[in-house]
C-alpha positions in Angstrom: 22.4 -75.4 21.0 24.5 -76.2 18.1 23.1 -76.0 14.1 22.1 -79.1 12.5 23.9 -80.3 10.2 23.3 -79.3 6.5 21.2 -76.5 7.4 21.3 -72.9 6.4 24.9 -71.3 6.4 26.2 -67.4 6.9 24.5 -65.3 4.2 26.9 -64.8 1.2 28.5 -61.7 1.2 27.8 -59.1 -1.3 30.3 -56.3 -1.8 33.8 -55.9 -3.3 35.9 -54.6 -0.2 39.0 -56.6 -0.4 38.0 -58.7 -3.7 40.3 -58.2 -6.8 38.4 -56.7 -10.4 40.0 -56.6 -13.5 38.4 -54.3 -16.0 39.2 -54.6 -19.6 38.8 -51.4 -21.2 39.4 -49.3 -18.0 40.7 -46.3 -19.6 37.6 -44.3 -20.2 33.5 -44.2 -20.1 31.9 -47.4 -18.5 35.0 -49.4 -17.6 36.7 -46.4 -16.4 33.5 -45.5 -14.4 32.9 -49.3 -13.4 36.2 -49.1 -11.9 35.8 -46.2 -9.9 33.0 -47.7 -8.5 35.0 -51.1 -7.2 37.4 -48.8 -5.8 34.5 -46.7 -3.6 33.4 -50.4 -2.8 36.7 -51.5 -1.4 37.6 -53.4 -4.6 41.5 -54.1 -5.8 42.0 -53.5 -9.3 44.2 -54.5 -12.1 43.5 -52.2 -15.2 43.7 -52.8 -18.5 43.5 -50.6 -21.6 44.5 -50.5 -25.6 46.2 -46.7 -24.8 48.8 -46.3 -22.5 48.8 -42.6 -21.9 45.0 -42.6 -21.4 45.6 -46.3 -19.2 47.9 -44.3 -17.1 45.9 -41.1 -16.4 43.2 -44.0 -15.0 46.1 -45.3 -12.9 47.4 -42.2 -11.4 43.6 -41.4 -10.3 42.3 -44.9 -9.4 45.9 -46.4 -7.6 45.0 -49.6 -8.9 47.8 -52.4 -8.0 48.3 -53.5 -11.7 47.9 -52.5 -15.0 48.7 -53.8 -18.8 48.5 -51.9 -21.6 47.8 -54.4 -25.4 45.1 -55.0 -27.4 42.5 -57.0 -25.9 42.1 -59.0 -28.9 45.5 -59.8 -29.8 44.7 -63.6 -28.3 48.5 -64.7 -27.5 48.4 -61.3 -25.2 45.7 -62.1 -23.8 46.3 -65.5 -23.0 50.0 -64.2 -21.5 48.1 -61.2 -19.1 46.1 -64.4 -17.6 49.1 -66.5 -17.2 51.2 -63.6 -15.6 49.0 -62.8 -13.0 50.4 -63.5 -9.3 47.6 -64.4 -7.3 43.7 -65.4 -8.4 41.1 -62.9 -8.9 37.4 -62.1 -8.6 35.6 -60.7 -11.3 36.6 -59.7 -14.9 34.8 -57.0 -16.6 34.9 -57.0 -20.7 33.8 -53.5 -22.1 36.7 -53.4 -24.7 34.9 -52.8 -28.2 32.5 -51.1 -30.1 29.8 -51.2 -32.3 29.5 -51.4 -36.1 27.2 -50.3 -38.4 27.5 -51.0 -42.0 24.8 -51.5 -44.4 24.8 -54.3 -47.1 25.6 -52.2 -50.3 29.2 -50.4 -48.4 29.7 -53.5 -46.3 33.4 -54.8 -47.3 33.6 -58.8 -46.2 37.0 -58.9 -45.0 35.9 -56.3 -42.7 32.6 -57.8 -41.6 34.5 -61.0 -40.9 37.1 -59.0 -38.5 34.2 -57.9 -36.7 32.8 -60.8 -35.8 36.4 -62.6 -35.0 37.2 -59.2 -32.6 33.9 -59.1 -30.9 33.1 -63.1 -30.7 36.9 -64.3 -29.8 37.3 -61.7 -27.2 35.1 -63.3 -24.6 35.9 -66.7 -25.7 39.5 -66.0 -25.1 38.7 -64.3 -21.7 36.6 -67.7 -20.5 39.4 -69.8 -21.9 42.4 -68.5 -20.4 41.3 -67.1 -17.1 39.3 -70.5 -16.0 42.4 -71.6 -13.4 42.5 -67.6 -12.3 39.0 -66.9 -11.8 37.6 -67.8 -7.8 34.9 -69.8 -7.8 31.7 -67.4 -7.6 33.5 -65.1 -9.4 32.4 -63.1 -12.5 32.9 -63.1 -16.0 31.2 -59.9 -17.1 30.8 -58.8 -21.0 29.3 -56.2 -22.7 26.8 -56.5 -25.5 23.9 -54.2 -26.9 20.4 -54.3 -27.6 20.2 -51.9 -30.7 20.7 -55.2 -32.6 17.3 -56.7 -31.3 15.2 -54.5 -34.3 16.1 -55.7 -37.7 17.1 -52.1 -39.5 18.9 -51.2 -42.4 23.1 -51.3 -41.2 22.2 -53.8 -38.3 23.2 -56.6 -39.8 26.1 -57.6 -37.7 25.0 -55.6 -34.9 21.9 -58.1 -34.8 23.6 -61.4 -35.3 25.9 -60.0 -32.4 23.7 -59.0 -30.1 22.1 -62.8 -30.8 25.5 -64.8 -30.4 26.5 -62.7 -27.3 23.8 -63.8 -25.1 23.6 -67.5 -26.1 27.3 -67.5 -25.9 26.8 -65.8 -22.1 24.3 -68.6 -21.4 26.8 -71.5 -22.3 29.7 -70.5 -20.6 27.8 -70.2 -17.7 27.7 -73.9 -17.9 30.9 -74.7 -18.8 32.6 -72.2 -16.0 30.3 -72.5 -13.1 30.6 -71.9 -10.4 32.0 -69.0 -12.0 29.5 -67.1 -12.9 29.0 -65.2 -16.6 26.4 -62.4 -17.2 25.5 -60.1 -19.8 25.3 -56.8 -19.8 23.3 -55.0 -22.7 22.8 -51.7 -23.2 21.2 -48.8 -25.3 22.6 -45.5 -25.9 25.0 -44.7 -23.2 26.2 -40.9 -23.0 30.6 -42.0 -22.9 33.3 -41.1 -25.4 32.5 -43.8 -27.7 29.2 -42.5 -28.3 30.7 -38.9 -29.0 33.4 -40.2 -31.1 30.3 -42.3 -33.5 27.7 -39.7 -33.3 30.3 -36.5 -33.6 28.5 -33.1 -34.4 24.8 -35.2 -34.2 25.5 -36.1 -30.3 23.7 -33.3 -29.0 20.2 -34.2 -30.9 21.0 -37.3 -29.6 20.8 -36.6 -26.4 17.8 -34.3 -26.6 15.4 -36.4 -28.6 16.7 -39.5 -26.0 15.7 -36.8 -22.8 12.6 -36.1 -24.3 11.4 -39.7 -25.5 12.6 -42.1 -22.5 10.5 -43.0 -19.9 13.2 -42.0 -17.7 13.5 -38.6 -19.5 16.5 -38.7 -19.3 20.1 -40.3 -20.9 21.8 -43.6 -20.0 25.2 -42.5 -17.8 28.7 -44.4 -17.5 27.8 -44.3 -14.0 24.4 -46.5 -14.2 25.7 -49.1 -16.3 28.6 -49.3 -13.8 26.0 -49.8 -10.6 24.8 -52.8 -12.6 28.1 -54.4 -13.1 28.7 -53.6 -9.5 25.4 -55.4 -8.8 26.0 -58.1 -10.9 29.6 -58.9 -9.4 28.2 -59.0 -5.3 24.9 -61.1 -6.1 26.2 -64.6 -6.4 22.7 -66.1 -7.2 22.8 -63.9 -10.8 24.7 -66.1 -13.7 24.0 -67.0 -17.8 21.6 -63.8 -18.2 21.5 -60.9 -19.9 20.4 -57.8 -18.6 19.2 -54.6 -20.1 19.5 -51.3 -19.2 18.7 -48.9 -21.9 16.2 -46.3 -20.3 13.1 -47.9 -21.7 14.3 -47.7 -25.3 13.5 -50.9 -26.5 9.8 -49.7 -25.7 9.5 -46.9 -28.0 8.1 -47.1 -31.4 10.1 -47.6 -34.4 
């Protein structure tokens, strides 16, 4: 007996063996750990990182079969990295940036409007110049925050970030399908960055976080990771953003 026609095909397949990730920001806490995780999964990588003694360190653990070291938002680099890749690819992760908090009366203009060029041109320039390298179902995935969501004193760009990153997330969902775009946002996550930002404060940090999250415990590289992972094999997930902070956003100001 044969199928009818325009019924049900194979089930899509979910996983990463033998699909090609680039990670942006590969060279330490979630896209070093994402990484990691495409590789367990089967995944081929092509790594890129600002530092290229830290970017090699990640290569000669992870094997991956390219790297590039630039600055992410140095736009004519970025647009070049796209063009000079040799074959299509799969996904593209985006967790090259961080966060900035600067309260009205120190904030210097100038440096606000850096912040938004850097953290609002990044993915534009990643949905612009990898739209012919990108196979369709593919991912773009980007990073963004959800500190931003409660108005506080030094939020200010933080907020309107956190805002433009999901709408923006949302529209090039439309513009790219059927590659796919998704959000990632998340709360405290216990990496380098967060060490570097909170320096001799990080270990209150973490205790209050272990002692007032419903999951009583801190945010890992590693979970954030799973969810990109997720988020790259489940083809029916595009234009959303998704959380994953611990229960943070439920606990009282």
């Amino acid at each position: 007996m044969t199928a009818a026609s325009g019924g049900p095909g194979p089930p899509p397949r979910r996983d990463l063996a033998g699909r090609t990730v680039v990670v942006i920001g590969a060279s330490s806490g979630i896209g070093l750990e994402t990484a990691r995780q495409v590789q367990a999964g089967g995944g081929r990588l092509i790594l890129v990182g600002r530092n290229p003694e830290r970017l090699e360190r990640a290569a000669h653990a992870l094997r991956p079969v390219g790297t590039a070291a630039f600055d992410a938002t140095d736009t004519d680099r970025l647009q070049q990295f796209f063009q000079d890749l040799a074959e299509p690819v799969d996904h593209v992760m985006v967790t090259a940036g961080s966060p900035s908090y600067r309260p009205l009366s120190g904030m210097d203009l100038d440096a606000a409007r850096r912040e938004f060029e850097d953290r609002l041109a990044l993915p534009l320039g990643v949905a612009l110049h990898s739209r012919e390298r990108v196979r369709p179902g593919g991912t773009l995935l980007f990073m963004g925050g959800t500190g931003g969501r409660r108005p506080a004193v030094g939020m200010t760009i933080m907020s309107a970030l956190t805002a433009a990153l999901s709408a923006l997330t949302a529209n090039l969902a439309l513009e790219l399908a059927p590659v796919r775009v998704n959000l990632i946002a998340a709360g405290f996550v216990d990496t380098p960055l967060s060490a570097s930002l909170l320096g001799d404060q990080l270990e209150a940090r973490r205790a209050e976080l272990r002692a007032t999250l419903p999951i009583r415990r801190v945010v890992e590289p590693a979970d954030v990771a799973a969810l990109a992972v997720h988020l790259m094999c489940n083809d029916a997930l595009t234009g959303g953003t998704y959380d994953i902070d611990g229960g943070q956003q439920l606990l009282p100001h």
